[in-house]
C-alpha positions as CSV (number, residue, x, y, z in Angstrom):
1,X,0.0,0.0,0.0
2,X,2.7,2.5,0.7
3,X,4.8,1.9,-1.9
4,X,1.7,2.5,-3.9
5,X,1.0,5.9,-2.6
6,X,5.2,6.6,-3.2
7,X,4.7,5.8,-6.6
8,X,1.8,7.8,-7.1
9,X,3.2,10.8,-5.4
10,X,6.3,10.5,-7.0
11,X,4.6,10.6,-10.8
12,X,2.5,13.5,-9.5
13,X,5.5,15.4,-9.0
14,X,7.3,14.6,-12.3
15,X,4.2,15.3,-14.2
16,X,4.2,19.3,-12.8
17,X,3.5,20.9,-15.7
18,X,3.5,25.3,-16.3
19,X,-0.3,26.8,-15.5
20,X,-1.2,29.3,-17.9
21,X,-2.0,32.2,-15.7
22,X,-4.1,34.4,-17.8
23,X,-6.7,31.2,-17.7
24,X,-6.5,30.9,-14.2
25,X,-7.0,34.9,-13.3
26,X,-10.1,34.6,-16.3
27,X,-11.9,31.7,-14.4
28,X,-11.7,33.0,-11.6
29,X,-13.2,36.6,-12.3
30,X,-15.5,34.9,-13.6
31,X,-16.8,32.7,-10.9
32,X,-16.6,36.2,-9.2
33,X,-18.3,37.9,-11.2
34,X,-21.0,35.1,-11.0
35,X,-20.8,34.7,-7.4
36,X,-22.0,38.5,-6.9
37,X,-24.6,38.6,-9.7
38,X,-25.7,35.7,-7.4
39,X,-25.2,38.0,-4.3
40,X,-27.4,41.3,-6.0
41,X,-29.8,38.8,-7.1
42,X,-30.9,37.3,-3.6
43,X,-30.6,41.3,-2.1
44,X,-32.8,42.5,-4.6
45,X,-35.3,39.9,-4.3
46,X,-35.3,40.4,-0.5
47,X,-35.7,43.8,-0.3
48,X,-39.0,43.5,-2.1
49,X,-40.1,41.4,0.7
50,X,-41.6,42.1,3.9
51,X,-39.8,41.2,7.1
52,X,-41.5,39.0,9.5
């Protein structure tokens, strides 16, 4: 078992590979930006609603 979790983690680390970083920076502005359109949504739904 251990020397199969050595082998594994050895072959993750000769596998690194370079991560683009203009992808990374665009996914995640845009799971921002979605996150707060989902944000605005939920505030403006609520504040047409009465409080109980």
């Amino acid at each position: 078992m251990l020397s199969t979790l050595t082998t594994a983690v050895l072959a993750a680390e000769e596998a690194h590979h370079e991560v683009d970083q203009v992808l990374s920076w665009g996914v995640g502005v845009i799971t921002l930006g979605i996150l707060f359109a989902l944000l605005f949504g939920l505030i403006a739904f609520g504040a047409g609603r009465e409080h109980s």
